[in-house]
N, C-alpha and C positions, 0 to 999 in steps of 0.2 A: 597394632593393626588398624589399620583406616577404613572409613566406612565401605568404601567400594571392593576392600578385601572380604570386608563381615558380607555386601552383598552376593560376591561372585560363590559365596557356600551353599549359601540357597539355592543362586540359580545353576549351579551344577548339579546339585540333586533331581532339579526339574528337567535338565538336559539330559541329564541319564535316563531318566524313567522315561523319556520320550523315544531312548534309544532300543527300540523295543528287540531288534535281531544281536544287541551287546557288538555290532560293528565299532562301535564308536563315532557313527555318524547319523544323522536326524536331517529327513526328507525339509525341503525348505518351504514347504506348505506348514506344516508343524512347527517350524521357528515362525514361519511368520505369525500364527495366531498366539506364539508364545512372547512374538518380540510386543506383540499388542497390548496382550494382559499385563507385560510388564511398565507399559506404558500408563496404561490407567492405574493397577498399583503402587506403582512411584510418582504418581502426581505429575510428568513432563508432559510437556505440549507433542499430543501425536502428530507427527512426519509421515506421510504417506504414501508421497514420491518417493521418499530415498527409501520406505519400508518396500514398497512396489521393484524398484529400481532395484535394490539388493538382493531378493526372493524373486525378479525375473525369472522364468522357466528356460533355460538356456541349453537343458538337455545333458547338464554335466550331473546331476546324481545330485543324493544327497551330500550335507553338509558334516567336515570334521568341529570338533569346539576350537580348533585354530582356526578357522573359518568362517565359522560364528564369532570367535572375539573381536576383531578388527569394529564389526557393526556393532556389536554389543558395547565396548570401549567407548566408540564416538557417538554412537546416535543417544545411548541411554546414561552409562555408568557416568560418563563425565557432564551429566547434566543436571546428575541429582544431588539433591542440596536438602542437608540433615536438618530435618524437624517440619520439613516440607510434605511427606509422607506418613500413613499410620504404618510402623514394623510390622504390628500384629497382622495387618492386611496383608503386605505384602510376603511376613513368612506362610501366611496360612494360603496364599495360592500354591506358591512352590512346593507345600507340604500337600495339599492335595494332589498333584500331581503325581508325589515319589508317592506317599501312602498307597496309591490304588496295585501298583506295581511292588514295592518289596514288603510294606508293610502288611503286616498277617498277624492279627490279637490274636492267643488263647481263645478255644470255644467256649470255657469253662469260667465260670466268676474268676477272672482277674483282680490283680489289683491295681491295676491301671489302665481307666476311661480314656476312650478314643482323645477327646481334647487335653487331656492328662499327660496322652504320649504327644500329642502336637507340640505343647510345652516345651516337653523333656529333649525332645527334639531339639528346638529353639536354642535348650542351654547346651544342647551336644554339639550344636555348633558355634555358640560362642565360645566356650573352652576350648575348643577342637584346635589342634597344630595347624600352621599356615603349610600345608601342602593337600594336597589331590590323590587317596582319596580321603577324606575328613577323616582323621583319629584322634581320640584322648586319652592321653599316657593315664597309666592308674592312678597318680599322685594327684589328678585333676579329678580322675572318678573318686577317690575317697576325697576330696575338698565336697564334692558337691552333693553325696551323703550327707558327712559332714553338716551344712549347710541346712540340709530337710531337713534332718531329726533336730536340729537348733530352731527351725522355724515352728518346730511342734512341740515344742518343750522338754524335748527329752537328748538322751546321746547316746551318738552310735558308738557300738562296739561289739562291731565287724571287721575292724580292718583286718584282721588274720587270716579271717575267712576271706575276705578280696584276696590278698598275698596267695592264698592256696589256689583258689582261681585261678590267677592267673601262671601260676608256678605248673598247675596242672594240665594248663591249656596253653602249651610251649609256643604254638603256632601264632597266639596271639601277639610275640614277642613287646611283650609290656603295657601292649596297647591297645584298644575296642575299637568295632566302627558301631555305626549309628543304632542298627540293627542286632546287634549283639548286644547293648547297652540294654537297648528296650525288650530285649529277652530276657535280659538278667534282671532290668526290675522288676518283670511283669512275674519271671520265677517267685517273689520274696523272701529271696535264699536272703539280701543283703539288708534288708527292709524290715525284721522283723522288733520288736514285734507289735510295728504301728499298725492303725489300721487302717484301711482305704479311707475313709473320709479324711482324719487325721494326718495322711499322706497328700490327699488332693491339696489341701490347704496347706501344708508344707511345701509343695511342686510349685502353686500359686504366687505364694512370698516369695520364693526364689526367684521363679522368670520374673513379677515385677522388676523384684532389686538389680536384679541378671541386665535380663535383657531389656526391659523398657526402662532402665536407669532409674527408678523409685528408688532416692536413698530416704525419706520417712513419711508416715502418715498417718491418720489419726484426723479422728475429732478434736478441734479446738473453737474459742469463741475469737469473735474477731468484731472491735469496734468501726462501726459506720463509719462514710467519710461524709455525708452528707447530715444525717436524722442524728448521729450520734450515738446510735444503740448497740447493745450488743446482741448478736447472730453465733449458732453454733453452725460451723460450717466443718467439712468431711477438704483434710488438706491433702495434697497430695506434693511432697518437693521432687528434683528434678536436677538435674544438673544448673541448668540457666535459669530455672523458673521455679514460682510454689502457684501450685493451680487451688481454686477452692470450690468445691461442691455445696450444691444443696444438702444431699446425704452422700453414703460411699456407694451406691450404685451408681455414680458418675455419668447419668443422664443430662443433668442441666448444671451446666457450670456459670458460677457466679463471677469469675473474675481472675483476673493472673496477674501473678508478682515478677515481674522480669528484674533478676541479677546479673549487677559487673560487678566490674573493681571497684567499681566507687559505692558501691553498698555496703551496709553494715548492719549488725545485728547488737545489740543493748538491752539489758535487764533493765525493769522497770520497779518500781518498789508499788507495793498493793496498794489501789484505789477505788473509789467509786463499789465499793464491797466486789472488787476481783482480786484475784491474786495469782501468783505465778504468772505475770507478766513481763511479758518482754516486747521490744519492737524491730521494724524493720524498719530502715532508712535508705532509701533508695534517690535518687536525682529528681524527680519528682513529687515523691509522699513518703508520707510518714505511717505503716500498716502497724498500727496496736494487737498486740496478740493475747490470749489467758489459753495456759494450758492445765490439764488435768493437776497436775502434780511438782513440785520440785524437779524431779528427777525427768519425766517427759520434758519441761519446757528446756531441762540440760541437753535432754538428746535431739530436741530439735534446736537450737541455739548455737549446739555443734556440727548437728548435718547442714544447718545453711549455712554456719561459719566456710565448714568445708567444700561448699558449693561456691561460694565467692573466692575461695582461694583457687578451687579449680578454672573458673573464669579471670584470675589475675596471672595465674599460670598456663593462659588457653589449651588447658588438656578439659579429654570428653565427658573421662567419669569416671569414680573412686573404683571400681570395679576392673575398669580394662585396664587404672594403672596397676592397681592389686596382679591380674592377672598376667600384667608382662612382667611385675617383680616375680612372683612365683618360677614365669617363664625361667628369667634370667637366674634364678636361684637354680632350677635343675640345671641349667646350662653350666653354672659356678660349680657345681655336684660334679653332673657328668664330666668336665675340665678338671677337677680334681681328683677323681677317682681313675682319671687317665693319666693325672700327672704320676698318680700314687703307681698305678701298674708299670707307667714306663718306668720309674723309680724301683721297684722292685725288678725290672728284669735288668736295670740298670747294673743294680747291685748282684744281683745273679753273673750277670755274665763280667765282671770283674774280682770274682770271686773263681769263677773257669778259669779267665785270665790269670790269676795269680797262682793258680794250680800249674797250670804250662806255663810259665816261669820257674816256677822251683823244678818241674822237670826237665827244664830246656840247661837249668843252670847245674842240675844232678850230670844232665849227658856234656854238659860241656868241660864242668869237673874231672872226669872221665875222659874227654877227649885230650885234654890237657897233660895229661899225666902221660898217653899216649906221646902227643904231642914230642915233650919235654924228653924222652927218650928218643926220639926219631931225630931229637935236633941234631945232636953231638953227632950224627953219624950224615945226617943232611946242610952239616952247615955250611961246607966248603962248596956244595953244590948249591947250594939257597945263591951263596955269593956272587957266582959265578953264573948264575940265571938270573941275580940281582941285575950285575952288570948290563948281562947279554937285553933285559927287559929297560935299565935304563937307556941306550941304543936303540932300542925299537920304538922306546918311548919318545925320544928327541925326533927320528923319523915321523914319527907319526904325528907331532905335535908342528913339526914343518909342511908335512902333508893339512894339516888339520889350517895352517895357517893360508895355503893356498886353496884349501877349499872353500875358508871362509872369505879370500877375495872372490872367487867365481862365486858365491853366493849371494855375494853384495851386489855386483853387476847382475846377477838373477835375479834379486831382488827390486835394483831399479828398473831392468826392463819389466816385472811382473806389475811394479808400479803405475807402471806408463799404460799396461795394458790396462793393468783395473781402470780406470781414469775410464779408458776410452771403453771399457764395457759398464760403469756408471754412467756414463754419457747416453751411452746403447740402452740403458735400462731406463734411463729416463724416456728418451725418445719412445720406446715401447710401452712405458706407461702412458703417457701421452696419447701413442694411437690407440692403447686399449679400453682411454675414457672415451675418445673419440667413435671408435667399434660400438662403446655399452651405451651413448648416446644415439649412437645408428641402431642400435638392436630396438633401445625404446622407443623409437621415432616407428622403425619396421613394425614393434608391436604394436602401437596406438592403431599405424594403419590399417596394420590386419584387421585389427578390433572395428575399426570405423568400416573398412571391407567387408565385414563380416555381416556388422550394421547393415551398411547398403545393399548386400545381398539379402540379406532376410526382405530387407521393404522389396527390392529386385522381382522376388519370389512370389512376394505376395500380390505386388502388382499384377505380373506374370500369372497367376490363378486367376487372379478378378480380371484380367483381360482374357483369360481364356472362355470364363462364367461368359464373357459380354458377346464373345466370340462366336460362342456355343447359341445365346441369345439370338446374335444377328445371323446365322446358318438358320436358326428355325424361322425365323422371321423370313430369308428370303424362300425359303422351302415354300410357307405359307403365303408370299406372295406369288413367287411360279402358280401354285395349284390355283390362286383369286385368276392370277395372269391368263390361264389355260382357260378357269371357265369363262373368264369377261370375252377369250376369243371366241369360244363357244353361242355365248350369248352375242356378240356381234355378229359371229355371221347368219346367225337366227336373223338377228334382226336383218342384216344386209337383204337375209331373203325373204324377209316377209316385208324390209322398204321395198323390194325389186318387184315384189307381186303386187303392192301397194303401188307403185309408180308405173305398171303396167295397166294396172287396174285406173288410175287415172290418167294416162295415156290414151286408153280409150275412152272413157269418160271426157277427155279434153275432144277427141276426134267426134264423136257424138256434139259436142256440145259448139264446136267447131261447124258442123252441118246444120246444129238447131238454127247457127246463129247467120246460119248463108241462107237460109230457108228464112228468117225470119228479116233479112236486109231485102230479100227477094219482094216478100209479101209487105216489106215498108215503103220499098220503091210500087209498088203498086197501088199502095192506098195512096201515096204522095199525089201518083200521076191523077187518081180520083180526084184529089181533094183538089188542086191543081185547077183540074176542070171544073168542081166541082164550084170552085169559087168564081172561075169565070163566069158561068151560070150566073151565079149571085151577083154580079157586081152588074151582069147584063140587064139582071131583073132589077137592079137596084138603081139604075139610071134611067130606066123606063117608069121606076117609080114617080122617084125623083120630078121627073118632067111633069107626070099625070098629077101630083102632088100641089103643080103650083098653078090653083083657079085663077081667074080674072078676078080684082076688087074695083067695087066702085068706088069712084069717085066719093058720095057722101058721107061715106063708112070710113077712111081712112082716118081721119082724127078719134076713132071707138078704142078701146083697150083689144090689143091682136088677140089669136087662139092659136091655137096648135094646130087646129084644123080649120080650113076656109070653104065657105060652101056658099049656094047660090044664095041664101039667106044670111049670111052676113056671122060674125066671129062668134063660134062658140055654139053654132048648130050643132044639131044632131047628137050633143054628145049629154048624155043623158050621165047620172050620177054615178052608175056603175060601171058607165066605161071612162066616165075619168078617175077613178080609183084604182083601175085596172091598170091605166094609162102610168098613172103615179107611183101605182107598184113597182112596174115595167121599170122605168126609171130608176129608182130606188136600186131595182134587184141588178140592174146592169153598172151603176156605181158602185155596190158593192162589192159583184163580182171582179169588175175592172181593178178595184184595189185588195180583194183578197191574191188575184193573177200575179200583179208584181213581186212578191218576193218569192212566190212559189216559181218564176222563172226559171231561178237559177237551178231547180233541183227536178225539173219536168223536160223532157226532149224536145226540141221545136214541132214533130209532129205531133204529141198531146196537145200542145196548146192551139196549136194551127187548128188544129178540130176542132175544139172548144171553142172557137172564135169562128168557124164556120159554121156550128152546131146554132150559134145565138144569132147568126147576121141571118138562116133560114128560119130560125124561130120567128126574129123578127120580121123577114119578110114574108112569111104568112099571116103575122098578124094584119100587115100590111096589106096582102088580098084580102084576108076577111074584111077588113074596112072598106077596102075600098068595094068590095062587093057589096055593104053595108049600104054607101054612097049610092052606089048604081042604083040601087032597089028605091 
């Protein structure tokens, strides 16, 4: 049996227990989180797309274990690689799984602990028959008794009481499942009269040797490759390998002995105050070994002998060839005990047979004697139906010989026809790869159809969501739409009251402004005159302005004013600072006026320039009134 049969034992018991309605099929939510756990237990790299892609929710039901294997076969079983994984891990998931569902301990001190039964478990399915659902013929249950009471120092002797067991419980026909085993050890009908501890440590020994292939182990000293010293170290061998510990709680491992073909094992004669050495030779190094005793360093000398021979013969382990000899022994049994029964009915019924012969030959004796009188009295008749049957016979042998021509020409035309319905049956094979290659083409499509519908679908929903979306959207833009009309024509009538409201306001401001051209044209026509005036008075100045000079004055520095007394009368200190003010204040103003132009109306300024020519020309009376006096 190959490892991937040892693991599908496990993982059927974990599929069963999963199967909790006993349909024989498991929801693919529950495979998937079991195809997980078997991923981290067997060490392979997790796949998550095809786990996803496989366990898809596609609405078809749970899954059969024919429909679980295909993914189980390719994704897992064919990926896992022996010594890659710890057993113990991966049987103790699968066993928690079935345990919670069929396994049920004794409420009462048994004699076998929870981990006790996990074990036993363990070894019920390595011995177990390769079929579904797991059983072990009795001759495998009393080996593995057997086995305990050897590992505890003692020997069974029960097997009779098995024999009655199983003789009494017809239904078993020869053979346990997993759950009846571990009833019957936990009874200690078969067990006795070890006792629980005694028994744990006999369960122990075995599942090592069993199932995690420990063929020896034991303390031994072992020389350094480095310091040269000797180390007592806790061994443990193996089919491929001899691992070595610190101590046997096998926490911290010191080192590993990898065995092939080309290894070898050799006795050493006592040195260095050791003895009972031996070594190991391997393609690499050379590992010095001391064991306890003579006899220890024989039996590990022979189990690594045996573990090299199993690596030059690539088989797995002294145990599963054990167990398929054993196999093949009951099979050599049952093939024999079948030869022996059909030999005895053989012999039976040619023993009937020769009974009805000597009967057959009693009534024919008998007939004969009959016979042998009928003749003399039948024999003229015999003849003469002799003859008349040799006639019928030559007929029918002429008919026979003309039937066998028409059957010949029967038979070549059948010929000719077969020919042509091989021909016919070709052609029909032919189109009916053709049909199974259209039927797969049809299914893929569907499949791909079926594909695109779902996305179809989904789109189809999310466009209806956006649908649904853009109907409230415009809902809520009509009622924005209704009030913005609202408010427009608010506003339209309150711009129309506004725009009437300065309509009149324009028409007022319209008459302010007729009323105030009216009153511009008025002061115009003043100012007008107002300057004629001035410019009237201003040439009358002018004239009176300009005295007579004498003659002996003209070469004197001029004035501003001329009088009968000569340049510079009359003008006393305070009117020519006034004078010089005047001056000043009408250059200033002249050059403050220019740029203000452009931003004052021709009649401000016309005023202001009439305002200064009658300022000035009353200064101009008062002077000259000054003069007159």
């Amino acid at each position: 049996m190959d490892l991937k049969s040892e693991l599908l034992k496990s993982i059927w018991y974990a599929f069963t227990a999963l199967d909790l309605e006993k349909s024989g099929k498991v929801s693919k939510s529950q495979l998937k989180v079991l195809s997980h756990n078997l991923y981290t237990a067997l060490n392979i790299p997790h796949d998550p797309t095809a786990l996803e892609d496989h366990f898809r929710d596609d609405n078809n039901g749970p899954v059969s274990s024919y429909g679980y294997m295909p993914y189980l076969n390719k994704y897992i079983l064919d990926k896992v690689q022996d010594g890659n994984f710890v057993k113990e891990t991966f049987n103790d998931l699968c066993w928690t799984l079935t345990a919670k569902k069929n396994y049920k301990p004794s409420k009462g001190q048994g004699l076998i602990a929870e981990r006790d039964a996990f074990k036993l478990w363990c070894l019920f399915n390595f011995l177990s028959e390769d079929k579904y659902p797991p059983i072990v013929v009795q001759e495998e249950v009393a080996y593995l008794l057997r086995r305990l009471f050897m590992a505890t120092g003692q020997e069974w002797l029960h097997e009779e009481e098995l024999m009655d067991y199983f003789t009494q419980n017809l239904s078993l026909s020869g053979a346990v499942t997993v759950w009846q085993f571990l009833e019957l050890m936990e009874s200690g009908r078969l067990t006795k009269p070890a006792s629980k501890e005694s028994l744990a440590l006999g369960i122990q020994s075995v599942f090592e040797e069993l199932v995690l292939d420990v063929m020896q182990k034991g303390y031994m000293w072992k020389k350094g490759n480095v310091r040269r010293n000797w180390n007592e170290r806790w061994f443990v061998l193996k089919a491929s390998h001899v691992l070595y510990y610190v101590n046997e709680d096998l926490k911290e491992k010191k080192g590993e002995i990898h065995l092939d073909q080309d290894s070898t094992v050799e006795a050493l004669l006592d040195k260095e105050g050791r003895r009972c050495l031996f070594c190991i030779k391997t393609a690499n190094r050379t590992y010095e070994l001391s064991a306890s005793d003579t006899k220890r360093r024989q039996e590990w000398m022979d189990s690594i002998a045996t573990a090299i021979w199993l690596q030059t013969e690539n088989k797995s382990s002294v145990q599963k060839e054990q167990r398929q000899r054993r196999r093949e022994q009951r099979q050599q049994a049952v093939h024999r005990r079948l030869e022996k029964r059909v030999e005895e009915e053989r012999l039976l019924e040619l023993q009937q047979e020769k009974e009805q012969q000597l009967w057959e030959l009693e009534q024919l004796r008998q007939a004969q004697q009959e016979a042998q009188a009928l003749w003399h009295t039948k024999d003229f008749q015999r003849m003469k139906q002799h003859e008349e049957l040799q006639q019928a016979l030559q007929r029918q042998l002429h008919e026979a010989q003309m039937d066998k021509l028409h059957m010949q020409l029967e038979m070549e035309q059948k010929e000719l026809e077969a020919g042509a319905q091989r021909h016919r049956i070709q052609e029909l094979e032919e189109m009916q790869r053709g049909l199974q290659q259209a039927l797969g083409a049809e299914i893929q499509a569907r499949t791909d159809e079926q594909t695109v519908r779902s996305a179809q679908t989904r789109l189809l929903q999310e466009e209806e969501e956006k649908l649904k979306e853009l109907m409230k959207l415009k809902s809520e833009q009509r009622d924005l739409i209704e009030q913005s009309w609202q408010e427009k024509r608010q506003l339209q009538e309150d711009m129309a009251s506004k725009v009437q409201a300065l309509q009149q306001d324009m028409e007022e401001l319209r008459e302010n402004r007729q009323r105030n051209k009216q009153q511009l044209a008025v002061a115009e026509r003043k100012r007008r005159r107002a300057s004629r005036y001035v410019k009237r008075w201003n040439v009358q100045l002018n004239r009176l302005m300009q005295p007579i000079v004498p003659g002996d004055v003209q070469n004197q520095p001029s004035s501003d004013i001329l009088s009968h007394r000569g340049g510079g009368a009359f003008l006393s200190k305070e009117f020519s600072i006034k004078k010089a003010n005047g001056k000043s204040r009408a250059q200033t103003q002249d050059k403050s006026d220019e740029p203000k132009a452009s931003t004052k109306s021709p009649m401000v300024t016309s005023d202001s320039d009439d305002y200064e020519n009658i300022e000035e020309h009353m200064k101009n009376m008062s002077l000259m009134g000054a003069i007159s006096l």
